[in-house]
Structure formats: C-alpha cells, structure tokens
C-alpha positions as CSV (number, residue, x, y, z in Angstrom):
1,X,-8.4,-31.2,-16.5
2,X,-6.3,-28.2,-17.6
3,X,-4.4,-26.1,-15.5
4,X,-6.2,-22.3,-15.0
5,X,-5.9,-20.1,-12.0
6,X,-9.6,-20.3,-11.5
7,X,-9.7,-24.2,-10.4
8,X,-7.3,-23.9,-8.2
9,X,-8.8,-23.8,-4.5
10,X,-7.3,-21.3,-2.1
11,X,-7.3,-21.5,1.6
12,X,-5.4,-19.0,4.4
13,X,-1.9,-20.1,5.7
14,X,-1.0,-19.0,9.0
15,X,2.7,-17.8,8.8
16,X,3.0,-17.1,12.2
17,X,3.0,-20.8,13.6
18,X,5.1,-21.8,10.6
19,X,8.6,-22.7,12.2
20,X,10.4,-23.0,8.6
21,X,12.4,-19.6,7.0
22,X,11.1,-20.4,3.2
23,X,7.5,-21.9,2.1
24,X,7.9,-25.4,0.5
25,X,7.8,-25.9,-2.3
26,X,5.8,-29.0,-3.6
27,X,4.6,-30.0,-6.7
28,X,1.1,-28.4,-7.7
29,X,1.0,-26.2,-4.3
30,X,1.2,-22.4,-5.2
31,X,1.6,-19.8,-3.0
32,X,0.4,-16.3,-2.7
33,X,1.5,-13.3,-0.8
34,X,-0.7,-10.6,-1.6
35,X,0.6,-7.3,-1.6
36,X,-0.1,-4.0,-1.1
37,X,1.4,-0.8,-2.3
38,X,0.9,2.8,-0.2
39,X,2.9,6.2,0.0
40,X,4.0,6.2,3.4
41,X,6.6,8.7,5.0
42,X,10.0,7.3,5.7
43,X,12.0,9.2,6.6
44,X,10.3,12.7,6.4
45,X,9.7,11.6,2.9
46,X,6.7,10.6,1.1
47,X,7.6,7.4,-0.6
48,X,5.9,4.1,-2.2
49,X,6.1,0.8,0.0
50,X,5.2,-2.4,-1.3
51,X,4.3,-4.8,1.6
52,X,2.2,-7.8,2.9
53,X,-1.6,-6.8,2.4
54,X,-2.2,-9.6,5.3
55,X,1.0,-9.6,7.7
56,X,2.1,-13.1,8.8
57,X,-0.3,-14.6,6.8
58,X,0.0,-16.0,2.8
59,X,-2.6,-17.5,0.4
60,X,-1.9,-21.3,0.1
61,X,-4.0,-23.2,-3.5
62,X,-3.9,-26.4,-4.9
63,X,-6.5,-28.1,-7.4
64,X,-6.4,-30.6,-5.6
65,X,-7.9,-29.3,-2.2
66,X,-6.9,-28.5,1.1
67,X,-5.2,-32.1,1.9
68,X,-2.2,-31.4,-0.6
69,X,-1.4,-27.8,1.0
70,X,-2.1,-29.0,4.1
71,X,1.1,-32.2,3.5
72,X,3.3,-29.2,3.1
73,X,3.7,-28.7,7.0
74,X,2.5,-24.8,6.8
75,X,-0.8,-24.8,9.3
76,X,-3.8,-23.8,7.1
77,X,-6.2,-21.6,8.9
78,X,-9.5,-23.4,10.5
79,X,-12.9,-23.7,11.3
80,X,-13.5,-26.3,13.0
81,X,-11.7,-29.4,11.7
82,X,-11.5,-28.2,8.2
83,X,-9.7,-24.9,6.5
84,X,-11.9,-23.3,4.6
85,X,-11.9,-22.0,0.8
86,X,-11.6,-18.8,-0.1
87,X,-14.5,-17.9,-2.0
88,X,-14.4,-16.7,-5.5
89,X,-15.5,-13.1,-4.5
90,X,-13.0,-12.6,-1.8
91,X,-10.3,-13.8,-4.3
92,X,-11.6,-11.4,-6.5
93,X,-11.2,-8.6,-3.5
94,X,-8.1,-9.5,-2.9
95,X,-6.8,-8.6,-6.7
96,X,-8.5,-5.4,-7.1
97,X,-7.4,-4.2,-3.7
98,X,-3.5,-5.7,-5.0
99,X,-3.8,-3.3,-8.1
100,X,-4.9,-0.4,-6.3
101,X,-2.1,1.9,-5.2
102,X,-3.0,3.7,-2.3
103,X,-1.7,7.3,-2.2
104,X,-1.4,10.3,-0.4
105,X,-3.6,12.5,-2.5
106,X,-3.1,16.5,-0.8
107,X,-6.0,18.6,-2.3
108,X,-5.6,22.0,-0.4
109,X,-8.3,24.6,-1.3
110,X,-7.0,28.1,-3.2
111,X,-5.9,30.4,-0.7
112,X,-5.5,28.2,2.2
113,X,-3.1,29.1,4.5
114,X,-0.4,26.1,4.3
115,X,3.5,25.4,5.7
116,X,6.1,23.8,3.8
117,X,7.0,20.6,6.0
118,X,9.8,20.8,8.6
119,X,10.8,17.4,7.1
120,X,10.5,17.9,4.0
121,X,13.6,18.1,1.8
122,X,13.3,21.6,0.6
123,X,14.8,25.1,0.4
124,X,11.3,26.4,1.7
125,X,11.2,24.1,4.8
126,X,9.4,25.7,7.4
127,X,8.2,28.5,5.6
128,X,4.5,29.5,5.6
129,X,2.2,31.1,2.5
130,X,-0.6,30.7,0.8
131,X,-1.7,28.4,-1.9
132,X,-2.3,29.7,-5.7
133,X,-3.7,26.8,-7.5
134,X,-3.3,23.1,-7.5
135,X,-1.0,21.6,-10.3
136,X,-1.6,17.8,-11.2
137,X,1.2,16.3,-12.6
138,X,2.6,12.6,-13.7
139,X,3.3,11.2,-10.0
140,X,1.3,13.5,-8.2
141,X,0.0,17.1,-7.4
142,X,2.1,20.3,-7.1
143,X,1.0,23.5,-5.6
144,X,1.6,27.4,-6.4
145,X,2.2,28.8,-3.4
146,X,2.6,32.3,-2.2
147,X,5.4,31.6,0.4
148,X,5.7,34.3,3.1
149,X,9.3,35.2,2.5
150,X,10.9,37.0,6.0
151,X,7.9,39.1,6.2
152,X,8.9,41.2,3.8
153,X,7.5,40.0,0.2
154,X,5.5,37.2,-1.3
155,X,6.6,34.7,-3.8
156,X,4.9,32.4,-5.7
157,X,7.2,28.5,-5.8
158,X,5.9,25.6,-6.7
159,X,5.9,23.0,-4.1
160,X,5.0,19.7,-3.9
161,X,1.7,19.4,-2.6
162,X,3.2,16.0,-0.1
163,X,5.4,18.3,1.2
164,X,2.7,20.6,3.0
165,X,0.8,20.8,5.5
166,X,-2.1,22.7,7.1
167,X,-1.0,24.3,10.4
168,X,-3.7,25.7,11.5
C-alpha cells in the first residue's frame, strides 16, 4: 500500500498527561498540531498570532491504527477502552478552519462618531471625529476620518480602521 495522507488514521493525543518535553518520534507515527492564526491585541497593538487551534492537545496518525501511536507512550484520548478515529469530515474541518485567518475586520458606518484608540500607536491617539469613508487596503481597512482637532477645526487623516473605536 502506498503512502497518502488519506490512509493514515488519526486519533486525539492528550498533551496534558504526557510527562515528556518533545513528542516521539517513531517510525510511521506522524504528528499534528493544528494551528490557528487570529489578530489579537498585544500590546495595544493589533497583531497576527499563530497558536494551538486545540491547547494541550495534538493530532496523533498512523496507517497502521491506534496500537502503533498508542506504543509511543503519549495517552491517546478514549472512549471506552478504545481511542477513537477521527473521522474524515472532522479532519476535513480541522484544515479549512487551519487555512482560515481570523481577523479583526472594523466596518464603521460613514459618519459615525469614532475615537482614535488610547493604545494605539498614533499621533491622533485619543482624539475623536468622524468617519469619511472606509478605505480597503492590502492587510486591511483604513478610514477617512474627520478628527476633531482642539475644538477648533476639522481634519480629514486617514487612520487605521484597528486603531478605532466606537465610544459611544
């Protein structure tokens, strides 16, 4: 039989009752961590994360069943006496949800009434206005906005549309 990722048979690994630092490696056991990446704000930035899409847990496959991962010492999830197999579908889930990048995806309506985040690493930080038009650009959105400068005069920047927020 030749080798394709299809015939090999997946089953859950439970990471946190594994006492070793590294997965073992053994001959015809693959492992999988599946990940995920998000925009998340570290920081008081908006930036991308790649982590574990299932924390303390990784995907453990063999073609030859759940006997051969199971000789590597790592405890395989169970029902009853036996792991069970991931099914082809949730496999399938898994891959789509590890190609998606989950973003943070501002949409602000024309003329709403938005602040420039405290946090954010701008010259307009803290300011209020009001916004012109959305902007999509590669990487993300931008906004016009029509910043409230001192009370005095309005000004139309454009901001990034991750560094705003809706304060009221």
């Amino acid at each position: 039989m030749t080798w394709t990722p299809s015939n090999i048979r997946w089953y859950v690994a439970d990471l946190e009752r594994w006492s070793g630092d590294d997965l073992p490696i053994m001959p015809g056991v693959y492992w999988w961590i599946p990940l995920t990446r998000a925009g998340k704000i570290v920081d008081g930035e908006w930036t991308d994360v790649t982590e574990p899409m299932f924390p303390g847990y990784a995907l453990g496959g063999s073609r030859h069943g759940w006997r051969h991962v199971d000789a590597t010492g790592v405890p395989l999830l169970r029902v009853g006496r036996h792991p069970t197999e991931l099914t082809q579908a949730e496999l399938d889930r898994i891959r789509v949800a590890e190609a998606v990048v989950h973003t943070h995806e501002p949409n602000f309506a024309q003329g709403q009434r938005v602040r420039v985040r405290a946090g954010a690493r701008s010259s307009f930080a803290g300011l209020d206005g009001a916004v012109v038009r959305m902007v999509s650009v590669r990487g993300g959105k931008q906004a016009v906005v029509a910043l409230d400068l001192y009370g005095e005069c309005q000004r139309d920047v454009v901001v990034a549309a991750d560094h705003l927020e809706a304060p009221w």
